[in-house]
C-alpha positions in Angstrom: 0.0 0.0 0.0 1.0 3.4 -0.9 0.7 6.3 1.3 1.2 10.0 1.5 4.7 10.2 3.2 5.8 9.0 -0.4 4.8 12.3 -1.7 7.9 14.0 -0.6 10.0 11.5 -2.6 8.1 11.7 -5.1 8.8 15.5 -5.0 12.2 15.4 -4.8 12.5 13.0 -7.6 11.0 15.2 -10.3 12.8 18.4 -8.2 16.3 15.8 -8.7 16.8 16.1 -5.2 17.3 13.0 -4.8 19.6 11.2 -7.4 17.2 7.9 -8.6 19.5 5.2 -10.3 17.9 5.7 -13.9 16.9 2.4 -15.9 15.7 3.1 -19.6 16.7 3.5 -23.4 20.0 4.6 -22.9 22.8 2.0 -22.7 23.7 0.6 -19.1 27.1 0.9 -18.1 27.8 -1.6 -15.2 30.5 -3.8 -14.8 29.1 -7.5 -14.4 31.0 -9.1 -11.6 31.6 -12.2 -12.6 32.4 -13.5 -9.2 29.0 -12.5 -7.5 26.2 -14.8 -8.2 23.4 -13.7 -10.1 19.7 -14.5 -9.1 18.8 -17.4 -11.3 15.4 -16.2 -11.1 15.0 -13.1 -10.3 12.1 -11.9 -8.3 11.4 -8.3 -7.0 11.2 -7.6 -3.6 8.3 -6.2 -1.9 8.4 -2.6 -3.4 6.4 0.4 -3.4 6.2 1.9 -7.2 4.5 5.1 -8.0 4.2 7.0 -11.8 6.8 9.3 -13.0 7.3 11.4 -16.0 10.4 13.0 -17.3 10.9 15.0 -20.5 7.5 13.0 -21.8 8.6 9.5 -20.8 6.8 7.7 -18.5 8.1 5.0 -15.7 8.1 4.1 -12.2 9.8 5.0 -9.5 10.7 1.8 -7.0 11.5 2.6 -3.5 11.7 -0.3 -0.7 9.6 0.4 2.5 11.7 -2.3 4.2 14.8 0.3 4.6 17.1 -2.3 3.0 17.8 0.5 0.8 17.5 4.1 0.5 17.9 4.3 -3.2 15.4 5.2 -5.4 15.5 3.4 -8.9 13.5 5.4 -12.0 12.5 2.5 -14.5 11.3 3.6 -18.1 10.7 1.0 -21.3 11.8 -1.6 -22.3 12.7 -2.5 -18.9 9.4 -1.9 -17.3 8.4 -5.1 -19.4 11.4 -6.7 -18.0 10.4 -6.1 -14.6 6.5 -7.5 -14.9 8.0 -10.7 -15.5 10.6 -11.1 -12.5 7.8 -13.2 -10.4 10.9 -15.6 -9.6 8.9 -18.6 -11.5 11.5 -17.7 -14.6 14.9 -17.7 -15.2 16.7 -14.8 -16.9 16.6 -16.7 -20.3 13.1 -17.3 -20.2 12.3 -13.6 -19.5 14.3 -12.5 -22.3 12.3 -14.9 -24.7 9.1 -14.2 -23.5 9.8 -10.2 -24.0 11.1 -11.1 -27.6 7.5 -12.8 -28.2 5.5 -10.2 -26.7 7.1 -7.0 -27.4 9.4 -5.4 -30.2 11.7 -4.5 -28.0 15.6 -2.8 -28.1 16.3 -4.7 -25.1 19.8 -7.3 -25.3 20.2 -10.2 -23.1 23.2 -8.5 -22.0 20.7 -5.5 -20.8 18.6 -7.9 -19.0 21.7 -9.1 -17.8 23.0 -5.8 -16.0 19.6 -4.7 -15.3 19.4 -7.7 -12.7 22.4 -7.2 -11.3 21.8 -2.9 -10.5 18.7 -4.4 -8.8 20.5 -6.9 -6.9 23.3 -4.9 -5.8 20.7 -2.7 -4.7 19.0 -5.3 -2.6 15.3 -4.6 -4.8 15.6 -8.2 -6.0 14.4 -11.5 -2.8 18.2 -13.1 -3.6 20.7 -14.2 -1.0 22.0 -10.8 -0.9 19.0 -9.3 0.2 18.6 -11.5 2.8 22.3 -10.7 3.9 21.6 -7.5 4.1 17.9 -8.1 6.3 19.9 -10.1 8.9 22.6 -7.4 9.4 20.6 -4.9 9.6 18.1 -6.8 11.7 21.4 -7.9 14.5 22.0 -4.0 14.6 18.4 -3.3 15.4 18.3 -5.8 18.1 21.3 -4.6 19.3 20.5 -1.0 19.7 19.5 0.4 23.5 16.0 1.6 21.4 14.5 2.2 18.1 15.9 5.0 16.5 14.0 7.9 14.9 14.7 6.6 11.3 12.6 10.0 9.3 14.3 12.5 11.7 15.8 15.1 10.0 14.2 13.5 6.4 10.6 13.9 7.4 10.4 15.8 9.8 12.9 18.1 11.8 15.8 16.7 14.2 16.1 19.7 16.0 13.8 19.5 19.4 13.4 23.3 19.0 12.2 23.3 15.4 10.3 20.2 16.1 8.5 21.4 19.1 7.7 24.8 17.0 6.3 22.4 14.2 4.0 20.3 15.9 2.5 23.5 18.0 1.9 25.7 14.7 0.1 22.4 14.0 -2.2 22.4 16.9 -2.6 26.3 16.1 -4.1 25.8 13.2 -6.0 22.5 14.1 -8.6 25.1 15.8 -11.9 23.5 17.1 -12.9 22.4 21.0 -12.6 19.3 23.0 -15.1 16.7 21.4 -16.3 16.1 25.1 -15.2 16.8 28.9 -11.7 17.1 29.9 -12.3 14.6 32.8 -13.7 11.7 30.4 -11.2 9.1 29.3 -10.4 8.8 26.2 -10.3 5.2 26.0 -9.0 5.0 21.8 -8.3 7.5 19.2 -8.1 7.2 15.6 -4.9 10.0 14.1 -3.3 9.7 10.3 -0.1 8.5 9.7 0.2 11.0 6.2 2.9 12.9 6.2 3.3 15.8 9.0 3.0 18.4 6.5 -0.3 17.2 5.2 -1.8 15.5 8.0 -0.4 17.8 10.6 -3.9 19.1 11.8 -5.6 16.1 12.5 -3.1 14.4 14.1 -3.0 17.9 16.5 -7.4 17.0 16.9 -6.8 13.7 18.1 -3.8 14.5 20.6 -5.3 17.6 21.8 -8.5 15.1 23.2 -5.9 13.1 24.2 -3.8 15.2 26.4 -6.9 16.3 28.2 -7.2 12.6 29.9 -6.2 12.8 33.2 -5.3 9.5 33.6 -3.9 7.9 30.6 -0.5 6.0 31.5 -0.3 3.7 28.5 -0.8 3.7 24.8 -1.6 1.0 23.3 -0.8 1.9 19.5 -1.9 0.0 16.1 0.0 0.7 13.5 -0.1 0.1 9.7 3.0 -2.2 8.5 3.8 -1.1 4.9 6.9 -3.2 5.1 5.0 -6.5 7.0 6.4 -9.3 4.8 3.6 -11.8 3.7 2.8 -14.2 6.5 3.4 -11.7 9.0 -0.1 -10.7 10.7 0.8 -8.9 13.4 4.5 -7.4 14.2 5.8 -6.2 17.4 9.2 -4.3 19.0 10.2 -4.4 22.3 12.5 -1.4 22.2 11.9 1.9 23.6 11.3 4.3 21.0 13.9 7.1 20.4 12.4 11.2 19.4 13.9 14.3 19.1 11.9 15.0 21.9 12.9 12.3 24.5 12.6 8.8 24.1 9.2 6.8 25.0 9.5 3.6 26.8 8.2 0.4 26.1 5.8 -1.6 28.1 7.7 -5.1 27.8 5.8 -6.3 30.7 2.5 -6.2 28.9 4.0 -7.3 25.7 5.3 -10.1 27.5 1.7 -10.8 28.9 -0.1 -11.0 25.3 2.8 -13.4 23.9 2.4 -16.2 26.6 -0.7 -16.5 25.2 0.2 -16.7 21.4 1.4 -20.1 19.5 2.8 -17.7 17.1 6.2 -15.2 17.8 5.1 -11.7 17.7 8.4 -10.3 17.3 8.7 -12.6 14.0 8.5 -9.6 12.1 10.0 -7.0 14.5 12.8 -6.0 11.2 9.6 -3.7 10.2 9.4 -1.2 12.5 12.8 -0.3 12.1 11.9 2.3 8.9 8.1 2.2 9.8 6.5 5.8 9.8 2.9 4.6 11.0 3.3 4.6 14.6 7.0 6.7 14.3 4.9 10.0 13.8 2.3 9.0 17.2 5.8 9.1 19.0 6.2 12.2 18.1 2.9 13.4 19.4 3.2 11.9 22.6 6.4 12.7 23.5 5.8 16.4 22.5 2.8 16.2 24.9 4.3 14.3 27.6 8.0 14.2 28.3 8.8 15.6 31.3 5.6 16.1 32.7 3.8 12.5 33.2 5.4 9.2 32.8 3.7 7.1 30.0 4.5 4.5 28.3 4.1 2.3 24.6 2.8 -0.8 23.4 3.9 -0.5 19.6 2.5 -3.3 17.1 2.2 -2.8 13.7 -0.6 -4.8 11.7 -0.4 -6.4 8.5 -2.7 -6.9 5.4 -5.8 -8.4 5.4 -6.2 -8.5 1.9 -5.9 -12.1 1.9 -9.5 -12.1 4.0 -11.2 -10.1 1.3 -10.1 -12.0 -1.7 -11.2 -15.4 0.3 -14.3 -13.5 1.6 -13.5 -14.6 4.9 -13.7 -12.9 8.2 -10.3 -11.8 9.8 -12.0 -13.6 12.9 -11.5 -17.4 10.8 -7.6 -17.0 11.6 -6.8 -18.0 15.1 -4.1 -15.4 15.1 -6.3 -12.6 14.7 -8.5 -14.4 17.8 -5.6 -15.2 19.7 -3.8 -11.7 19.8 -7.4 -9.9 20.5 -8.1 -12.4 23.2 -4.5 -12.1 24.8 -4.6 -8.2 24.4 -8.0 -7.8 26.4 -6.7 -10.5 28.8 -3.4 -8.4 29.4 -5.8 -5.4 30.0 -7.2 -6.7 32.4 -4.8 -8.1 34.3 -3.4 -4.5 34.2 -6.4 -2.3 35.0 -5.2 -0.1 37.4 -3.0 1.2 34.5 -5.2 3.6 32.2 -4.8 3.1 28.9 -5.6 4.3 25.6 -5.5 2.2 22.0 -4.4 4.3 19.4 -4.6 3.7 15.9 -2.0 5.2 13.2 -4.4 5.2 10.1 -4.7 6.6 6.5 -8.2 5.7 4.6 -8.6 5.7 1.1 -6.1 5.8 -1.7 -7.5 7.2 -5.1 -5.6 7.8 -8.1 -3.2 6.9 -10.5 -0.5 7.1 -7.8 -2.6 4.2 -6.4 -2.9 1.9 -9.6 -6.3 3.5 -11.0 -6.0 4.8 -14.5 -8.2 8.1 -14.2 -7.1 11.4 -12.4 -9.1 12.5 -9.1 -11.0 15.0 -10.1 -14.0 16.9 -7.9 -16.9 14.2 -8.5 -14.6 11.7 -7.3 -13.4 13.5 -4.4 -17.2 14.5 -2.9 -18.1 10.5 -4.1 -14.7 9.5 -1.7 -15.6 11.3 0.7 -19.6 10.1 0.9 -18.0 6.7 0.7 -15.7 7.2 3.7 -17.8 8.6 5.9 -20.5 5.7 5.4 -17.5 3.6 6.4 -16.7 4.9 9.4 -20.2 4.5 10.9 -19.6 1.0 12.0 -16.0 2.2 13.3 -17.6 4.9 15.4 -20.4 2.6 16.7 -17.1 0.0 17.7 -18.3 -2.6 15.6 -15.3 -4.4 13.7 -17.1 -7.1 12.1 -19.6 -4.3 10.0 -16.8 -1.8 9.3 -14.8 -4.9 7.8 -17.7 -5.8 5.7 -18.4 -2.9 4.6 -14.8 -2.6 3.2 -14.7 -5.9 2.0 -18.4 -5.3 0.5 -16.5 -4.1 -3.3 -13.2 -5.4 -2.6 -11.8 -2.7 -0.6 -12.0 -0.5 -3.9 -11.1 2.1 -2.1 -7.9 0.6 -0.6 -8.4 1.3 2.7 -4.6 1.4 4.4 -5.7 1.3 7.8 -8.1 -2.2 7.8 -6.4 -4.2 9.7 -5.4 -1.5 12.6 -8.6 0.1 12.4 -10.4 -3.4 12.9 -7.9 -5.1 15.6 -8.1 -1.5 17.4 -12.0 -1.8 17.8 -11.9 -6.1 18.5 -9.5 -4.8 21.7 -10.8 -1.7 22.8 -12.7 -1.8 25.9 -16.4 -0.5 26.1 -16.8 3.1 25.6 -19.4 5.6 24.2 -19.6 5.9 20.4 -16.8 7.3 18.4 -16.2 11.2 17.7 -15.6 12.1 14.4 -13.5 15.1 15.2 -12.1 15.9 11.6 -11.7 14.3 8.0 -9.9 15.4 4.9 -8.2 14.8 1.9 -4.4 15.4 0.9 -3.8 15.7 -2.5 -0.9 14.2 -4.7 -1.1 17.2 -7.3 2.1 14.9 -9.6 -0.4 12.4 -10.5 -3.9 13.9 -9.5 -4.3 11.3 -6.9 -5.5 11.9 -3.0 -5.3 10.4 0.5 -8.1 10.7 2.9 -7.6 10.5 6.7 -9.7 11.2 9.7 -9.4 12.2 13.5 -11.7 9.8 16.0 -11.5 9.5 19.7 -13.7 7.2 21.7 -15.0 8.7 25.2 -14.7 5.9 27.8 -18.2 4.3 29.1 -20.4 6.3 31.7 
């Protein structure tokens, strides 16, 4: 799934900002190493792609969410054909005759050749590289004292000062009242996970309700994992998670009470939350709000796709993960009730556009008919009823590629009673490169009287 942080690269790809590795007509030049084993199959990686146009060509622009890589890689024809067929169910001869059948191409076997190897050596390609690379990284994540800010300085500023200034310009302009009294709980809150400058003042609506709690000790946050290899469900970290603005510890106890009650490893896929912006940008908030003046602390697990669920037309509820992790989580709850807690889910909604695979531009019909179709969505999410908002995704096949499903839906399963939802804000960020939009909302959920 694509979201809005990727406009900023986007950006500074067209602006050159950022030098892509450039794959099209002109020749390669790239020294084949003949002593590093190629893939003989080559298959891409999990990779986010988005369009891109340069002097009337058009092409993709590959960018891994996993972190292996910072690199962007710009891919124009004939290699784009190339690519569609690196599934790793052919070898590299077999590619090459199936693009002589199907296309008249310019493209030599000694291309196709080099054009592997770039995206090997730049770890886009699942090859025994890659993998190298996963596990080193993955040894210097584990062995860190806590998870570093990895968009620092790149999304947002490193400087506490500038930071701080940021985020309160962002609850300046956020405007509006508290959706209900300061002494309620808040018991779970819905914020986006766009990019700050975008998304900035709804995040500010949701943590303004937030900071008004009086008792809140724990969060509990759901985020999106954009990197979540298949397989992996649900993802957690144990680390305490580093800002600019103080570092937020982890509640390892309660972590440690949900997995004794899992026959699956929670931290299988704990490698994607070292790049993951989802629940890196709630940090941010919640530091900024309460670092040196109440002690909190985090529960960080990022959710994977339930894609698989729609295209079987199943329930998430059929897997016994999904019933296993709710169960433990509202078990470790209450075993832990004299610490107040609020859920907290790190959510974008729909995904329109071009940017998004859909081959018209957003344009103002399609904007009001997102935005009718949203809000009829989140009915069932403010009434706390996971089962109906699923189906109601699921309904067209999640046409509107919902990115926060799975968060949205494990958030309401957990969440103890409350009072319905409050729908304190909802727009639309627009992607004006490709006339494409993001949609996002703030929610909080008053505890039960």
């Amino acid at each position: 799934m694509l979201c809005g942080i990727r406009q900023t690269l986007l950006e500074n790809v067209q602006k050159r900002r950022v030098p892509p590795l450039e794959i099209g007509q002109r020749r390669l030049f790239f020294n084949l190493d003949p002593s590093v084993e190629q893939p003989l199959k080559p298959c891409l990686r999990a990779l986010e792609a988005f369009p891109v146009q340069d002097s009337g060509r058009r092409g993709v622009c590959l960018k891994d969410p996993g972190g292996l890589t910072e690199q962007l890689i710009v891919i124009f024809e004939p290699m784009l054909s190339a690519l569609a067929l690196m599934d790793g169910t052919r070898a590299l001869s077999q590619i090459y005759s199936a693009l002589t059948r199907r296309t008249a191409h310019s493209l030599t076997f000694r291309q196709l050749q080099e054009l592997v190897a770039q995206l090997d050596a730049g770890y886009f390609l699942d090859s025994p590289r890659a993998a190298a690379r996963q596990a080193e990284l993955l040894q210097i994540y584990q062995e860190a004292p806590f998870r570093p800010a990895a968009l620092a300085d790149n999304a947002y500023p490193a400087n506490p000062g500038e930071l701080r200034e940021m985020l309160e310009g962002h609850y300046e302009a956020s405007g509006g009242r508290p959706a209900f009294e300061t002494t309620q709980r808040v018991v779970a809150a819905l914020a986006p996970h766009i990019d700050l400058p975008r998304g900035g003042r709804l995040f500010a609506r949701t943590y303004r309700q937030i900071s008004l709690d009086p008792k809140v000790r724990r969060f509990i946050i759901f985020g999106t994992g954009h990197s979540l290899e298949p397989g992996h469900l649900l993802a957690a970290t144990a680390k305490d998670f580093e800002t600019p603005l103080g570092t937020l510890p982890c509640d390892r106890d309660f972590l440690d009470r949900i997995q004794k009650r899992l026959d699956f490893d929670l931290y299988a896929g704990e490698m994607a939350h070292r790049a993951e912006y989802s629940i890196e940008f709630q940090a941010l908030y919640l530091a900024h709000l309460f670092t040196g003046k109440r002690e909190v602390q985090i529960v960080p697990i990022l959710c994977g796709s339930f894609h698989d669920f729609i295209l079987a037309r199943q329930a998430p509820r059929s897997d016994a993960r999904v019933e296993q992790f709710v169960t433990a989580v509202r078990s470790a709850l209450a075993e832990t009730g004299e610490v107040a807690t609020c859920l907290i889910g790190g959510v974008d909604l729909s995904h329109i556009g071009p940017r998004y695979g859909d081959s018209m531009p957003v344009d103002d019909r399609q904007r009001k008919w997102t935005r009718e179709e949203d809000l009829k969505t989140l009915e069932p999410v403010l009434e706390g009823n996971a089962a109906a908002f699923f189906q109601m995704v699921a309904k067209d096949g999640d046409r509107r590629q919902i990115c926060g499903l799975s968060s949205i839906y494990l958030l309401l399963r957990c969440m103890a009673d409350s009072g319905r939802g409050r729908l304190l804000a909802y727009d639309q960020a627009d992607d004006p490169v490709t006339a494409s939009i993001v949609s996002f909302a703030s929610i909080v959920f008053p505890g039960a009287e």
